[in-house]
C-alpha positions as CSV (number, residue, x, y, z in Angstrom):
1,X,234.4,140.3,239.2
2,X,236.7,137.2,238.1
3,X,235.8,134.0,237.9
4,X,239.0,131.3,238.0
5,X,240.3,129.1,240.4
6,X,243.1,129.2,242.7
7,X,245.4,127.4,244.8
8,X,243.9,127.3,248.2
9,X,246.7,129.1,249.6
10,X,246.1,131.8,247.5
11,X,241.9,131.5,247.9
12,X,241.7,133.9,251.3
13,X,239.4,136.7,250.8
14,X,238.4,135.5,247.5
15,X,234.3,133.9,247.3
16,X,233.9,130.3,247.4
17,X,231.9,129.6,244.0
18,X,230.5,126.2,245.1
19,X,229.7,124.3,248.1
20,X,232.7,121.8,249.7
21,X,231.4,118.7,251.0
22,X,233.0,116.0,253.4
23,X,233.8,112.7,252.3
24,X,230.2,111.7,254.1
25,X,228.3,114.5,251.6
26,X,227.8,116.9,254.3
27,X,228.2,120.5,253.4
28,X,231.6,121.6,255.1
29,X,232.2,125.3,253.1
30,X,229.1,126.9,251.9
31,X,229.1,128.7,248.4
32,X,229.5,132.7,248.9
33,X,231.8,132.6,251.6
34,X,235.0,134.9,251.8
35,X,237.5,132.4,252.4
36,X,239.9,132.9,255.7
37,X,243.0,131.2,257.2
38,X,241.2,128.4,258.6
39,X,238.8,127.4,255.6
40,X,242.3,126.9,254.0
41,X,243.2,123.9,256.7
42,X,239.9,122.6,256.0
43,X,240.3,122.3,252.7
44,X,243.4,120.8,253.1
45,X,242.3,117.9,255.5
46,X,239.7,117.4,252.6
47,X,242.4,116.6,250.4
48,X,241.0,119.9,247.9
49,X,244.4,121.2,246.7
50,X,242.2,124.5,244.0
51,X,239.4,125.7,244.5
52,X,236.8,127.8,242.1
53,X,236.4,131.6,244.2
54,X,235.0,134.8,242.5
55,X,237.8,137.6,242.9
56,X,236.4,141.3,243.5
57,X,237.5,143.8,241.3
58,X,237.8,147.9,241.5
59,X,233.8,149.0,241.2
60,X,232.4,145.7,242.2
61,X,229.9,145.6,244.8
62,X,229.8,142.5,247.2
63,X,225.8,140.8,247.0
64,X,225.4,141.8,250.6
65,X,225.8,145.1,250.2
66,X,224.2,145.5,247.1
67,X,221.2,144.0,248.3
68,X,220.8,146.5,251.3
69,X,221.7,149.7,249.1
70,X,218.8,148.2,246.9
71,X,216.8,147.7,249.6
72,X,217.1,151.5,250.9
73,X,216.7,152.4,247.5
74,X,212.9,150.8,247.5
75,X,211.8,151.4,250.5
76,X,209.2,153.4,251.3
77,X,206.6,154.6,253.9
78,X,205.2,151.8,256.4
79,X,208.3,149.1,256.1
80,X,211.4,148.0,257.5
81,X,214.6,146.8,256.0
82,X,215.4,143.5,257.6
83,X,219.4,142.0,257.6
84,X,221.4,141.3,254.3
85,X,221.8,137.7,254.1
86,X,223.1,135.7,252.0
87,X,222.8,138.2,249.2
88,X,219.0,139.0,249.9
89,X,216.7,141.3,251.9
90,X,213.3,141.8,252.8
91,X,210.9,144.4,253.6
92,X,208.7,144.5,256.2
93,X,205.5,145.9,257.0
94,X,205.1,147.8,260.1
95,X,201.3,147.5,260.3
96,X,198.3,146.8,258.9
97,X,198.2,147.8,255.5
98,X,197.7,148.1,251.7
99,X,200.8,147.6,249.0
100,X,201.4,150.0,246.7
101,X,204.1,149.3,243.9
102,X,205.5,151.6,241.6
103,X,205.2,149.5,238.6
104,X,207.2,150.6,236.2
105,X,210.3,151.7,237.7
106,X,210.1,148.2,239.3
107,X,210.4,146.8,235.9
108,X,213.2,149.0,235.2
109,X,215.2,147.4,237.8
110,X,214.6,144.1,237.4
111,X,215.6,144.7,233.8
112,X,219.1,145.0,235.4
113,X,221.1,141.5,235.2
114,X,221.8,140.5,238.5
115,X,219.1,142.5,240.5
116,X,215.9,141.6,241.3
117,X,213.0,142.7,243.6
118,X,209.9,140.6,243.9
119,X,207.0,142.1,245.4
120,X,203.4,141.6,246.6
121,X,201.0,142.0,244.4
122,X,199.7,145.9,244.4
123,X,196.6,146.7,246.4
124,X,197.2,143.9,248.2
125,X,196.7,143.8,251.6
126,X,199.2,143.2,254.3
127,X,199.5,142.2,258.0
128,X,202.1,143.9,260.4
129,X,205.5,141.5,259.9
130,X,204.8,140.1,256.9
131,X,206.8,140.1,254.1
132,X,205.8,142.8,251.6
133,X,209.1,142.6,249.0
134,X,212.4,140.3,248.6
135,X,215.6,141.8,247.3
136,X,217.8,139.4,245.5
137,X,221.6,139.9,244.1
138,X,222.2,136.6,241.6
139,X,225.8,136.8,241.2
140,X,228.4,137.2,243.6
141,X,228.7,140.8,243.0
142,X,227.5,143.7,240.5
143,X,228.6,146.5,239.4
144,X,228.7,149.7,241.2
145,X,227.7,151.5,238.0
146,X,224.2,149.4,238.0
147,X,223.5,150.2,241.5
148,X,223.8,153.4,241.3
149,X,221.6,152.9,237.7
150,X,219.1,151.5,240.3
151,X,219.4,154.0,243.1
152,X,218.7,156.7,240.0
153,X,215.3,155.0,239.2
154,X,213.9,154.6,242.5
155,X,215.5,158.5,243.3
156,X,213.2,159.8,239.8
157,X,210.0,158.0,241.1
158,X,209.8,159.2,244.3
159,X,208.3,155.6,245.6
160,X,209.4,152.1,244.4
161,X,207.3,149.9,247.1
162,X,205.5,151.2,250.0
163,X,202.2,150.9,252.5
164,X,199.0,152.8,253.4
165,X,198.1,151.7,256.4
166,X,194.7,150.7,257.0
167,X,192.0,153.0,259.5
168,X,190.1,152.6,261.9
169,X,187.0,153.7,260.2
170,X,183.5,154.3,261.0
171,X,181.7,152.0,258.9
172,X,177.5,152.6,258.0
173,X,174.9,149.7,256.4
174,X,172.4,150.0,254.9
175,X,169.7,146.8,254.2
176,X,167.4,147.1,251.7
177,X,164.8,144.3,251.7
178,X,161.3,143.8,251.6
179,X,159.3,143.4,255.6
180,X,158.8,139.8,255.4
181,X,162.5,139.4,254.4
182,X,164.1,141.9,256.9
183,X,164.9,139.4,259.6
184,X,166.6,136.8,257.3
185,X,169.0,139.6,255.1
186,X,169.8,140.8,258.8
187,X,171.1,137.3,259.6
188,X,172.3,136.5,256.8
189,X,174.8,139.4,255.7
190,X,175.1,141.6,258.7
191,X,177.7,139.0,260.3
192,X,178.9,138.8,256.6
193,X,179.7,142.7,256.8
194,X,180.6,143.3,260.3
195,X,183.4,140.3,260.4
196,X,184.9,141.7,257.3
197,X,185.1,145.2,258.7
198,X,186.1,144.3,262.0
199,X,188.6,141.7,260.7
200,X,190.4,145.0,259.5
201,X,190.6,147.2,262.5
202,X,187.3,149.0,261.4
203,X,183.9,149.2,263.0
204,X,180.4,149.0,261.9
205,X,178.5,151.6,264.0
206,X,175.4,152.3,262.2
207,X,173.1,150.0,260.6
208,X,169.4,150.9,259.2
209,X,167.2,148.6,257.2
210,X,164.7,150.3,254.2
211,X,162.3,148.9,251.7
212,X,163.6,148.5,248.6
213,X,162.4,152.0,247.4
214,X,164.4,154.9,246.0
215,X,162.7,157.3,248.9
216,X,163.0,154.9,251.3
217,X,166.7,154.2,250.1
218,X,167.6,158.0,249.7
219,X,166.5,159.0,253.5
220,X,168.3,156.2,254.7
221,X,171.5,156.9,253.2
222,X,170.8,160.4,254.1
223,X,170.9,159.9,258.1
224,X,173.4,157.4,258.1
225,X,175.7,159.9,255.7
226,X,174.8,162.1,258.7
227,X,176.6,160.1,261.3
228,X,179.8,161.1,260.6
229,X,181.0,158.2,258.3
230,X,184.1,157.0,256.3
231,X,182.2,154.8,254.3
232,X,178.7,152.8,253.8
233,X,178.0,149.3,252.5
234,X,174.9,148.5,251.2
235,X,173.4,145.0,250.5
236,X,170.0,143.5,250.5
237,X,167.5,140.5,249.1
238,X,168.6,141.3,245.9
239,X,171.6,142.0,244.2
240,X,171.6,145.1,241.9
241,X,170.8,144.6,238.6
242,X,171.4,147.5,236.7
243,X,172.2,151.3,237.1
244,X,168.7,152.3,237.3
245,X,167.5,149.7,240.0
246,X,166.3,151.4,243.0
247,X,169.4,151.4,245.3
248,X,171.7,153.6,242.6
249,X,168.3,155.7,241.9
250,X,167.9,156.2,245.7
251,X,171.8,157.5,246.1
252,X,171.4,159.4,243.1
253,X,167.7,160.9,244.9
254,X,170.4,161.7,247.8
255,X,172.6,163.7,245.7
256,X,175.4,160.7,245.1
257,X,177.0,159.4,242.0
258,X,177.5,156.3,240.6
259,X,181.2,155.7,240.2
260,X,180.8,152.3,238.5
261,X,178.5,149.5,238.1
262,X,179.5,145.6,237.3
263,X,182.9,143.9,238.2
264,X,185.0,142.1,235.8
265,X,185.3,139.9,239.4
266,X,183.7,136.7,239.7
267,X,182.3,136.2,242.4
268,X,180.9,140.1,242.5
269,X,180.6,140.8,239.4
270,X,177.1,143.0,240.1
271,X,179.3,145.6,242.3
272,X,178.3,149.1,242.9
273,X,180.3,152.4,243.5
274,X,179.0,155.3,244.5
275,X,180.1,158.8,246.3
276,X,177.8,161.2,248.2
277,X,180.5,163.9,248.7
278,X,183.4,162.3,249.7
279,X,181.4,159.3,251.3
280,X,181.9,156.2,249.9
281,X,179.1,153.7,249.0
282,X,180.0,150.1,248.2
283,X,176.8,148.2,246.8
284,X,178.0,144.7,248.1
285,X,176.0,142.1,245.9
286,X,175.1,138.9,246.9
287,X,178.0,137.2,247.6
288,X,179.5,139.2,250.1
289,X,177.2,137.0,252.8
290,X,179.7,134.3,251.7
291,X,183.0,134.4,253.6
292,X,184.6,133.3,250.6
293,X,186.7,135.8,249.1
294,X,185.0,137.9,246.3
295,X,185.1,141.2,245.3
296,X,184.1,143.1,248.6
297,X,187.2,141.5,249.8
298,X,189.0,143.3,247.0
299,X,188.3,146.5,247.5
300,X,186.9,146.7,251.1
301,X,190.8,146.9,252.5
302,X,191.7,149.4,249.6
303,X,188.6,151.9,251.1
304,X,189.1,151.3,254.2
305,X,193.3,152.5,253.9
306,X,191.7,155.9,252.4
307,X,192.2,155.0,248.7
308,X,189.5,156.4,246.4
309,X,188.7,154.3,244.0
310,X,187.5,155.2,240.8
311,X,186.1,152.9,237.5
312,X,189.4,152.5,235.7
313,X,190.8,150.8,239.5
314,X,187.3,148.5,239.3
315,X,187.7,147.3,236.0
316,X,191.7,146.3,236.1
317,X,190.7,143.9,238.7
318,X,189.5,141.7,235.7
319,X,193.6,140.3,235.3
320,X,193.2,137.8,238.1
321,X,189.8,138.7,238.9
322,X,188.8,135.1,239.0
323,X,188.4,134.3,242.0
324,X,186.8,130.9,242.6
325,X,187.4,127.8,241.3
């Protein structure tokens, strides 16, 4: 690509480098326009006798079509390519879902001067239309040579940027809580839960309230493990405390294990993790009866997409894991 500038007459086909204004300051020519017969009259009556245009050269690529070969070269499972326009694109997702980013091969590109591709955080969650990624050319025009440098890297990681799409799951809780405090923990969390899990497409079928006892706490995950779940929530009148409290001694009395205890999350940071089998069990602490965000909103979406989380996933939350002010 050459930058210079060029009688008008000789400006059609070439890219307008800057905006033209009339003599009131309105925008009459905007910048990245390929130039025709009639701009050139325009310009004229505007009294412009050169303009500045970018000239394409053999194995340039126009920012339009740059951006959509980007684009395709990103995309991946659950989005949509929208329209080139005005050198960028965006992806789209078709549902519900979770991002997933490939990170390094996304820094890879956007090492390449001129391209860039901005995405949602990954892990994040995502409703259908949104926006999940932007795909920007800077100049006028790049190189075919670095598209095709990005095409390679997307090609060798299989998946730049793309969804898992959320379930509609079958969703178990268990309350643990002393008798006296049975009827307040039910008020006070249950909606907590049940609009979380509802909120995203999921259902809370089964709920069962236990003493805080590791017997009590290990038959009661037992039948609701027998109900045919995707995953189970526990909460209660207190938060755990440690690895040995009695709710992570009562899944390990019914033949669980403890992923991961604690959260670098605040609020949540006294999280739990578990897995009977291949069930699930997310020991919600205290805040989750708030409806401000905190760590059960974290992870709850990731779970509920089918994502099995482990203890390394749990503690990278810490970078940005502060969540309150």
């Amino acid at each position: 690509m050459r930058l210079t500038t060029v009688p008008i007459d000789s400006a059609i086909g070439h890219i307008l480098r800057h905006n033209l204004s009339d003599p009131q300051g309105h925008k009459s020519l905007p910048k990245g326009r390929r130039l025709r017969a009639e701009d050139v009259g325009l310009m004229r009556e505007l009294g412009i006798e050169q303009v500045r245009v970018a000239i394409l050269e053999p194995g340039d690529v126009h920012e339009d079509e740059a951006a959509k070969r980007l684009a395709m070269a990103v995309c991946g499972a659950g989005l949509t390519v929208g329209a080139a326009s005005h050198s960028r694109v965006n992806l789209l997702a078709i549902q519900d879902s979770i991002v997933e980013v490939h990170i390094e091969a996304l820094l890879q590109m956007n090492e390449i001067e001129g391209l860039t591709v901005a995405t949602r955080m990954a892990h994040s969650l995502v409703r259908t239309r949104q926006r999940v990624a932007t795909i920007k050319i800077i100049p006028f025009a790049v190189r075919e040579t670095d598209i095709v440098r990005a095409e390679a890297i997307a090609h060798d990681s299989g998946a730049v940027i793309w969804l898992r799409p959320l379930r509609m799951a079958r969703v178990g809780v268990l309350l643990v809580s002393s008798a006296a405090a049975q009827a307040r923990i039910e008020q006070a969390i249950l909606p907590a839960i049940t609009g979380r899990v509802q909120q995203l497409g999921s259902q809370v079928i089964v709920v069962r309230s236990v003493l805080p006892d590791e017997t009590e706490i290990a038959e009661g995950i037992a039948q609701l493990a027998a109900s045919n779940l995707d995953l189970l929530i526990t909460a209660g009148e207190t938060s755990i405390m440690d690895r040995d409290d009695v709710t992570p001694l009562g899944i390990r009395q019914a033949g669980g294990r403890i992923e991961h205890y604690g959260a670098p999350v605040e609020p949540g940071n006294l999280l739990l993790l578990a897995y009977i089998g291949n069930l699930p069990i997310l020991g919600a602490p205290g805040c989750v009866r708030s409806r401000d965000v905190n760590i059960v909103d974290l992870l709850l979406p990731r779970i509920l997409a089918g994502e099995i989380i482990r203890a390394r996933d749990i503690i990278m939350l810490g970078h940005g894991g502060l969540l309150g002010v």
